[in-house]
Steps between C-alpha positions, in 0.01 A plus 500: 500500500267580813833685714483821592578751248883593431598872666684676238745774711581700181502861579292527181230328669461659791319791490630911635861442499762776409566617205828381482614790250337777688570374885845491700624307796775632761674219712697617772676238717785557746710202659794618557558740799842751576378543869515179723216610698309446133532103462548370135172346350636316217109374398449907414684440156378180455088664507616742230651199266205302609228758447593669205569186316102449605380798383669510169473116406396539143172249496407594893656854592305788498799760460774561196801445605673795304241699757627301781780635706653251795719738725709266734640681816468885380737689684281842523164692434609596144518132332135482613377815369717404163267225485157727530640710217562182320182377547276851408370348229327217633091599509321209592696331776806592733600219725756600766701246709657540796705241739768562727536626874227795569577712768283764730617874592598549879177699555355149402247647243710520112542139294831488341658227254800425545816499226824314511691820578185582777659591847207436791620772733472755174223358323317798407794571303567167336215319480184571261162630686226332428348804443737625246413132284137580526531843367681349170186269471270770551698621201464280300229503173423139530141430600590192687792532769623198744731533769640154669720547828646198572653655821448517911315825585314486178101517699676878543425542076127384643422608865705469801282190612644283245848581573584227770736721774423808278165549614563685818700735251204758441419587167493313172701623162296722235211334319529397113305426270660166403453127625719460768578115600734462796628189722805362640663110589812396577717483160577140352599497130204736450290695730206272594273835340721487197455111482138547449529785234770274319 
């Protein structure tokens, strides 16, 4: 009778969650890789499973999962904006996930994400700038907007000090006004970032 009080994790009990019914969540995770210079990374597909079964978990999740799209190895720029249109309703919260090889512009100062179908001698033409993601979140009307890049490069998204290699590259990619969380580990099962978020 004198232990410490029980923790209840309910998402009703925790306070300044999403409104599930007004708030969306984008997963995008690529494993699987046409070019050989792009190695597989088979954990990629196994965050998006992971995490969106975590965020929509009926007593703990914080997101619907009818508002939830997982988008495993997208082959272009088009699925992705698909997925902003889908998600235009979504007012409170818009949580956009991204894991998969990122790769940097010759002129070493543009953050791209990379796609199955993504060619790294013609990435600005099939791979997604970062700056093209953060103009669809500056788009959006939801008053809370999260960006996770689960990626190499990803201090880029922040400032070129944060980017490892990248930080000799010059410039960093347009601001947003969104929280931006970026890191990068060696894939296991999960990412060791998307361990902690699972």
């Amino acid at each position: 009778m004198g232990g410490a009080p029980s923790i209840s994790r309910r998402r009703d009990d925790i306070p300044n969650l999403p409104d599930p019914s007004r708030s969306a969540a984008i997963l995008i995770g690529v494993s699987q890789y046409a070019d050989e210079d792009l190695p597989d990374l088979p954990a990629a597909a196994d965050n998006i499973r992971g995490l969106r079964n975590a965020l929509t978990d009926p007593l703990f999740g914080a997101f619907a999962s009818v508002n939830s799209v997982a988008l495993v190895n997208p082959t272009d720029a088009a699925v992705i904006g698909g997925a902003f249109r889908a998600a235009a309703g979504a007012v409170d919260t818009l949580l956009v996930y991204y894991a998969g090889h990122a790769l940097v512009s010759a002129q070493g100062n543009e953050l791209y994400l990379g796609f199955s179908e993504t060619d790294p001698r013609k990435i600005a033409s099939t791979a997604l700038p970062y700056e093209t993601i953060s103009e669809m979140l500056a788009q959006s009307s939801a008053r809370n907007r999260v960006l996770i890049l689960d990626c190499c490069y990803n201090g880029l998204a922040i400032q070129p000090a944060l980017a490892g290699a990248a930080a000799a590259f010059g410039r960093k990619a347009p601001a947003i006004d969104a929280y931006v969380l970026t890191s990068f580990s060696d894939y296991a099962r999960y990412s060791a970032f998307t361990t902690e978020l699972t």
